[in-house]
C-alpha positions in Angstrom: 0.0 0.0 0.0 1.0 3.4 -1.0 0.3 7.0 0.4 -0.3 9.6 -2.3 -0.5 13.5 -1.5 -2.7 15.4 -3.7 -3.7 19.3 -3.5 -7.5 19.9 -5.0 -6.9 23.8 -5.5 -9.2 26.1 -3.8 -10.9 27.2 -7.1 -11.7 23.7 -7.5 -13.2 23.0 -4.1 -16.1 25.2 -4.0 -17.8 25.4 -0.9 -14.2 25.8 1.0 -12.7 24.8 4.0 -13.5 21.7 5.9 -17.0 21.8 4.2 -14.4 21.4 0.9 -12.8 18.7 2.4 -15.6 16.6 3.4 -17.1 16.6 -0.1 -13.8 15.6 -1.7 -13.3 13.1 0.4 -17.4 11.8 0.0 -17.0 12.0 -4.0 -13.9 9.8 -3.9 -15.3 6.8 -1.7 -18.8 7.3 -4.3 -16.5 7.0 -7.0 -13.4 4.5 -6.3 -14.1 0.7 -7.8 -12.2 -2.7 -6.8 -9.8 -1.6 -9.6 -8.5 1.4 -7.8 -7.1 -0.4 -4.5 -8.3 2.7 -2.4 -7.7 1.6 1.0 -8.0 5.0 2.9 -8.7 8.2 2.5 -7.7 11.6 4.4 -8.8 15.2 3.4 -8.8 18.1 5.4 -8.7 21.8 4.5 -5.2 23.5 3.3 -4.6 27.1 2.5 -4.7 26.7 -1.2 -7.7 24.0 -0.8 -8.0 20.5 0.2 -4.9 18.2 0.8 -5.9 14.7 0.3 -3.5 11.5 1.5 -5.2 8.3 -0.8 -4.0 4.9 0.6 -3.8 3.1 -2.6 -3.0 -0.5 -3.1 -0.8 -1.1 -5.9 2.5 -2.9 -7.2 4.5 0.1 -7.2 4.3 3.9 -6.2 4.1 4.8 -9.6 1.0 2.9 -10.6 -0.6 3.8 -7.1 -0.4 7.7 -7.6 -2.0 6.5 -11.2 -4.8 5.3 -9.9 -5.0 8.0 -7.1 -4.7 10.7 -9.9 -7.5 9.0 -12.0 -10.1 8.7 -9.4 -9.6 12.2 -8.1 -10.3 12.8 -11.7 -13.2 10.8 -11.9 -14.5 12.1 -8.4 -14.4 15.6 -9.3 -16.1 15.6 -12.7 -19.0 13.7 -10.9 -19.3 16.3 -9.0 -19.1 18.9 -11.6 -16.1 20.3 -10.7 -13.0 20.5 -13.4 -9.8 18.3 -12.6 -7.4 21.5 -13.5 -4.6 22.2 -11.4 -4.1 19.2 -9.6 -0.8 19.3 -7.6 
């Protein structure tokens, strides 16, 4: 299991704050499938938006911040928000 870091930028995390931060972290879990290997999740509010730590299962650390990239993707088109920016 890996731990990937990823920023969601404040202009991406509308409302903000912790409100921000629970929603990111709600769309992820609706989103994530067997195929991701999301074990854990942590999200809390940052000055420049939500910081996220994804526990991802995966043979390398390369392929887990793959998947953690792509379901972050996923998770914030379904909720209507743009993946731009993403740190």
């Amino acid at each position: 299991m890996f731990a990937v870091h990823l920023t969601v930028p404040a202009d991406a995390a509308s409302p903000s704050g912790e409100a921000a931060a629970v929603e990111v972290q709600a769309a992820l879990w609706a989103c994530a499938g067997p195929g991701d290997g999301l074990e854990h999740v942590r999200a809390r509010a940052v000055p420049d938006g939500v910081g996220l730590v994804l526990y991802v299962r995966a043979p390398d650390g390369t392929a887990a911040r793959s998947r953690a990239q792509g379901l972050l993707d996923r998770a914030l088109t379904a909720t209507g928000r743009l993946p731009s920016g993403l740190r």
